[in-house]
C-alpha positions in Angstrom: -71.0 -170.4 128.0 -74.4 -172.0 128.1 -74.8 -172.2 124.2 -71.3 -174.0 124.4 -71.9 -175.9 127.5 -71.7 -179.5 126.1 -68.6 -178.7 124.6 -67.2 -177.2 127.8 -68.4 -180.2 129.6 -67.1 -183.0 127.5 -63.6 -180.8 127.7 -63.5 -180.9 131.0 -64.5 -184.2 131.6 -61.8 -185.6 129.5 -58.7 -183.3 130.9 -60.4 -183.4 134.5 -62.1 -186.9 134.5 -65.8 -185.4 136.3 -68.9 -187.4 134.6 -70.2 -185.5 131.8 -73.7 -184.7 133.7 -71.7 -183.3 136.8 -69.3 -181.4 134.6 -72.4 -179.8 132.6 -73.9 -178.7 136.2 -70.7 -176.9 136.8 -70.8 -175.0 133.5 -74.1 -173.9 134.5 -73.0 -173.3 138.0 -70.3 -171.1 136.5 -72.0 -169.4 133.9 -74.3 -168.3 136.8 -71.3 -166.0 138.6 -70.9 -164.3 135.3 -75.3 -163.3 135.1 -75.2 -162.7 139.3 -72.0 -160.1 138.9 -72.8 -159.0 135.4 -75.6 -157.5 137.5 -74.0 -156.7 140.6 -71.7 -154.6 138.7 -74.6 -152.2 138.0 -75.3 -151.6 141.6 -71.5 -150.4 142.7 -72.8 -147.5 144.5 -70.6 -145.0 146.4 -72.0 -143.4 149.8 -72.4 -140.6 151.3 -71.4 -139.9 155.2 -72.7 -137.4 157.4 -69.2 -135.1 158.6 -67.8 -134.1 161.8 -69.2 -130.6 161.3 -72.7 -129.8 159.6 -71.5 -128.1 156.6 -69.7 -130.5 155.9 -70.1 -134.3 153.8 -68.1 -137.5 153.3 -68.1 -138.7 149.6 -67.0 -142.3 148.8 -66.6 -143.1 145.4 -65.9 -147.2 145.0 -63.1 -147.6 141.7 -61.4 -150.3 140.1 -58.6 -151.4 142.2 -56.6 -152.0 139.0 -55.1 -155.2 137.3 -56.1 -158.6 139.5 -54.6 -161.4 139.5 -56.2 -165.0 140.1 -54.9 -168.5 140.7 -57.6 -171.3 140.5 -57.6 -174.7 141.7 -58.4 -178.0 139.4 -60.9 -179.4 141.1 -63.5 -176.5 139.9 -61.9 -175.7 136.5 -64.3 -172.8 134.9 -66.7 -172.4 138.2 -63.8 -171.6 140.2 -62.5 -168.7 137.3 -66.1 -167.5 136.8 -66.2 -166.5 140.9 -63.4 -164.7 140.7 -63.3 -163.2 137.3 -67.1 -162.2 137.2 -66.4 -159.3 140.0 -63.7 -158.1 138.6 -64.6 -157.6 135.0 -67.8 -156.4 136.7 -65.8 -153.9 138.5 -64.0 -152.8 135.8 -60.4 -154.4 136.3 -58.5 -156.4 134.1 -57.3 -160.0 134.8 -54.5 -162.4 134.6 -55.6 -166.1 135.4 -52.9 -168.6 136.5 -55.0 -171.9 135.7 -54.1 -175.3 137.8 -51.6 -177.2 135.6 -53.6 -180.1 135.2 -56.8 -178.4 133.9 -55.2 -175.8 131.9 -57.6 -176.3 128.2 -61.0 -175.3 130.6 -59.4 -171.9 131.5 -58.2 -171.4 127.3 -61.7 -172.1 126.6 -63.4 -169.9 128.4 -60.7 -166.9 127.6 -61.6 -167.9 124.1 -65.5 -167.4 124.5 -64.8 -164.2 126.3 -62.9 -162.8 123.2 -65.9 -164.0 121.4 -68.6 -162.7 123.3 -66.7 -158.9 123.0 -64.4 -158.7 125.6 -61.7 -156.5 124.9 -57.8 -157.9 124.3 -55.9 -157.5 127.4 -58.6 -157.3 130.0 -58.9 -160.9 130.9 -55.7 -162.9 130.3 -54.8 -166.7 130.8 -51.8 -167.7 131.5 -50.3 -171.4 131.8 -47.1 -172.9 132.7 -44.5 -173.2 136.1 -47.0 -172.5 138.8 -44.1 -171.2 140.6 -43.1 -168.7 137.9 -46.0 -167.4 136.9 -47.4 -167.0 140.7 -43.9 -165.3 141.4 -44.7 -163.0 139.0 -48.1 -162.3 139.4 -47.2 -161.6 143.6 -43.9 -160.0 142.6 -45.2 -157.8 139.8 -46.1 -154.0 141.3 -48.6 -153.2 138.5 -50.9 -156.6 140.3 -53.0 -154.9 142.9 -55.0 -158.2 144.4 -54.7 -162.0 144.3 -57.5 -164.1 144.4 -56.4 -167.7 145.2 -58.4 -171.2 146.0 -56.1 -173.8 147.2 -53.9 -175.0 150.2 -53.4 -173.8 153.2 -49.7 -174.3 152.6 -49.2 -172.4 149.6 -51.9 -169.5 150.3 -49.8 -168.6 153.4 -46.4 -168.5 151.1 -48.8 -166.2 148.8 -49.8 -164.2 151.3 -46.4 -163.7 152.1 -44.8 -162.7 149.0 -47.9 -160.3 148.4 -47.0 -158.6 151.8 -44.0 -156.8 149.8 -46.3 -154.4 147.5 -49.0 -154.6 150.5 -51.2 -156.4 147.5 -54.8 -157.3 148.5 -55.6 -160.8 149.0 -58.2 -162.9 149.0 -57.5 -166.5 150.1 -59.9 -169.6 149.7 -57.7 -172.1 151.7 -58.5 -176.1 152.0 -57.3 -178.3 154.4 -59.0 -177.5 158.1 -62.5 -179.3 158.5 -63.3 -180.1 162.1 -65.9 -182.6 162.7 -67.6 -181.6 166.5 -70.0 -183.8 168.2 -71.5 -182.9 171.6 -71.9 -184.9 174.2 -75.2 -185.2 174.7 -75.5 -186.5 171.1 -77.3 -189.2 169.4 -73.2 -191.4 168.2 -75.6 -193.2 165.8 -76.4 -190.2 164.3 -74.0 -188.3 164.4 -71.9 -191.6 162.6 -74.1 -191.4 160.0 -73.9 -187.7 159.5 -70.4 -187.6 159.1 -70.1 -190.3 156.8 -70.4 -187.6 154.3 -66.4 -187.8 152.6 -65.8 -185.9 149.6 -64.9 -187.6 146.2 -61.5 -187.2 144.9 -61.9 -185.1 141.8 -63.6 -182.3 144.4 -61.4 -182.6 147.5 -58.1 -183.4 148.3 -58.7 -183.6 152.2 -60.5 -186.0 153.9 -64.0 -183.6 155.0 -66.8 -184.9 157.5 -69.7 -182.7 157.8 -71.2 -182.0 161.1 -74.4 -183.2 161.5 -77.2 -181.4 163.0 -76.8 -182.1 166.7 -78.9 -180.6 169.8 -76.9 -177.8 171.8 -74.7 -179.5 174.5 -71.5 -179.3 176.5 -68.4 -179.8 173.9 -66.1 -182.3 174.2 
């Protein structure tokens, strides 16, 4: 990814519309899951639990759960497939990545550097089109053990839902709840200023204020 990173960048600046310099960072930002669970994965160690009885020991042996499944948001097109695909490859599952619609050439590009850097056909797999197809399949489909997903409240919960069939694990990065608390023994002026802090389009779709360092108080 890093030898290819202007490349990667300029792609997803022009099918995603991030400045070239912040869409560089986030290849490097991405290519930095891969390195952190590409050494994770060495380090899957199982335990071993004292029993009920003295002659006798707990074993647990950690083992890929089995095909994943992902569904990725376009706001982070390739940092947002790195954090989920890195631990699973890692673990020694296989993939099927459901891209966002509007930043579907990011996702192509990194499946088409993994088949060059040696990754074996079939273990991770990209696939684009209907979002409600393919994520009807992908919760539908019994041979799909867990779901990764990174988007809306909204459409995690229907997720979560149609996973709930096969008992499928999830794991659901869901937008859309940001409180902003200010105490009332606060400085306003401050605290104003602190949450001035929105988020730009191309990274948020909510409106977010971040809470600004306040001195404990009564809440309000």
């Amino acid at each position: 990814m890093m030898e290819n990173q202007d490349d990667l960048a300029r792609l997803m600046t022009l099918e995603q519309g991030k400045p070239l310099a912040e869409a560089k960072g986030e290849i490097s930002y991405a290519a930095s899951f891969i390195e952190w669970f590409a050494e994770e994965g060495k380090r899957i160690y199982g335990d071993t639990i004292p029993g009920h009885q003295a002659d006798k020991r707990l074993l647990v042996i950690k083992q890929p759960i089995g095909v994943t499944a992902a569904i990725t948001p376009w706001n982070f097109p390739a940092a947002m497939i790195t954090r989920k695909a890195g631990p699973a490859l890692a673990a020694g599952c296989t993939m099927v990545l459901k891209p966002a619609s509007q930043t579907p050439f990011s996702a192509l590009a990194l499946a088409e550097l993994a088949n060059r850097a040696g990754i074996p056909a079939g273990v991770f797999n990209v696939v684009t089109g209907s979002a409600g197809a393919v994520g009807g399949e992908l919760t539908s489909n019994p041979l799909v053990r867990k779901l990764s997903f990174t988007g809306s409240t909204e459409i995690g919960r229907q997720l979560m839902e149609q996973c709930a069939k096969d008992i499928k694990k999830v794991s659901l990065e869901l937008g859309g709840n940001a409180p902003f608390i200010v105490f009332d023994d606060a400085d306003l002026d401050k605290a104003v200023g602190g949450g001035a802090g929105v988020e730009v389009p191309q990274r948020r779709t909510d409106l977010r204020l971040r809470q600004p360092p306040v001195r404990p108080g009564r809440g309000v």
